[in-house]
N, C-alpha and C positions, 0 to 999 in steps of 0.2 A: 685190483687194488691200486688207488694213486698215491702218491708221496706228495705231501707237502715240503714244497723246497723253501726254507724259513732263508731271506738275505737279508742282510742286513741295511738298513737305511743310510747311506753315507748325508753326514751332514754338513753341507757346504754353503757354500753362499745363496745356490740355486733354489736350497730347499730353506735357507732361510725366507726367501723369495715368494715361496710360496705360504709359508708359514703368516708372512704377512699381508696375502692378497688374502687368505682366507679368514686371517682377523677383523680385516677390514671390512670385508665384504659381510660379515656375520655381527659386526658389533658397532662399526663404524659408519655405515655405508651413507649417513646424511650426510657425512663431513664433506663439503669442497676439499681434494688438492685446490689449494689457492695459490701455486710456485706457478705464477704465471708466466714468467720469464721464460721459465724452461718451455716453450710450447712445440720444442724437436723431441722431446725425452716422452716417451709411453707414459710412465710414474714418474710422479714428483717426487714421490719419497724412496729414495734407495735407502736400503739394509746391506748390512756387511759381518760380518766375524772380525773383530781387532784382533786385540793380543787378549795372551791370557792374563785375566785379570782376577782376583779372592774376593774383592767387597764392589766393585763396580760392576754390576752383570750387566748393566744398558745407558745408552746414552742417546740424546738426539742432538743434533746441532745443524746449524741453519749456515750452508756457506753461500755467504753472502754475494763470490764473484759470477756464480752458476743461477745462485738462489733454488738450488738444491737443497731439500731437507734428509739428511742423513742419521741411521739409528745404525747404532756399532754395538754390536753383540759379544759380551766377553765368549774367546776361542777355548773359556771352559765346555759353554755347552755343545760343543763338535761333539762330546764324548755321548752315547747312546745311553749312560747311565744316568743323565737327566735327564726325570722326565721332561715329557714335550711340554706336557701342563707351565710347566716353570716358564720353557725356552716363549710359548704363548702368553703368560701374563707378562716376560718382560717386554716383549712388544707392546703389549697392550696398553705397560705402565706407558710406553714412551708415544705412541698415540694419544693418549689423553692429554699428556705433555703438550703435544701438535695443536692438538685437538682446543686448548688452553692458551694457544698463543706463543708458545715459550718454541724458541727455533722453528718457526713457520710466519707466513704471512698474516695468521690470523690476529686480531685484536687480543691482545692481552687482557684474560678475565680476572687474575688475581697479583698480587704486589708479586710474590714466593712462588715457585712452582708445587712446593705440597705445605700450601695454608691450609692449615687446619684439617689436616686428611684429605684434603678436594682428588684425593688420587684417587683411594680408597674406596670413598663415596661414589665415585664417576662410577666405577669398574663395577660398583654395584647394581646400580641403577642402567650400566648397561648392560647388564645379566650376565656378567665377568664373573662372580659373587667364588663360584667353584672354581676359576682358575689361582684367585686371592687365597683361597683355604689350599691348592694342593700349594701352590708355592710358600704359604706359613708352615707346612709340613713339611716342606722338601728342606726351608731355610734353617729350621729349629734342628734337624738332624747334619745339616750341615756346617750351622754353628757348634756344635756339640764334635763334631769330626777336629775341625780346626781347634778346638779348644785342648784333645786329647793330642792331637801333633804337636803342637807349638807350647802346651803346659801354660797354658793362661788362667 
């Protein structure tokens, strides 16, 4: 008889790393990296874990001295009790971001970054559709947690 040895995932920057080659490569994979600058660097786009953050789970920004495009991860989802589904749409939101122009080299397609839902829409049409509903499941209970802590 075998044993299954169940470990645990630690979740670091490495595995955010990966989190994001396999969005990309599954959702994104026509987009140019267009950080042309960067042409020593493997990826254009680095991910990272910030600090912890309650209402900002993701961010991109474009530094401009590298031309580096960077997505920071609030160091909520380190914890294994979010799901991945979530930790994968918030990359995804900030891809499409990229993807849109906003901190990347790409042309800028709208004034806003979320005119008129174009996040939404994107993540649909790029067969995101199940990441968008588990992360409105995940946020609705989440909201609901904070609301009971804080007495809002």
């Amino acid at each position: 008889m075998t044993r299954k040895i169940m470990t645990a995932q630690i979740r670091d920057d490495k595995w955010l790393e990966c989190r994001l080659d396999f969005i990309w490569t599954k959702y994104f994979a026509e987009i140019r990296q267009k950080n042309e600058q960067v042409l020593s660097y493997r990826n254009k786009i680095f991910i990272k874990f910030g600090r912890f953050a309650r209402y900002r789970l993701g961010s991109i920004r474009l530094i401009k001295k590298t031309g580096v495009s960077l997505i920071t991860i609030t160091a909520m989802f380190k914890a294994s009790s979010i799901p991945k589904e979530v930790v994968d749409y918030t990359i995804g939101h900030e891809l499409v971001h990229y993807s849109h122009g906003f901190s990347s080299p790409h042309p800028k397609l709208f004034k806003y970054p979320h005119s008129g839902g174009v996040v939404k829409k994107e993540m649909r049409e790029r067969g995101m559709a199940n990441l968008y509903q588990s992360y409105k499941e995940w946020v609705k209970t989440y909201r609901a947690s904070l609301r009971r802590r804080y007495g809002w």
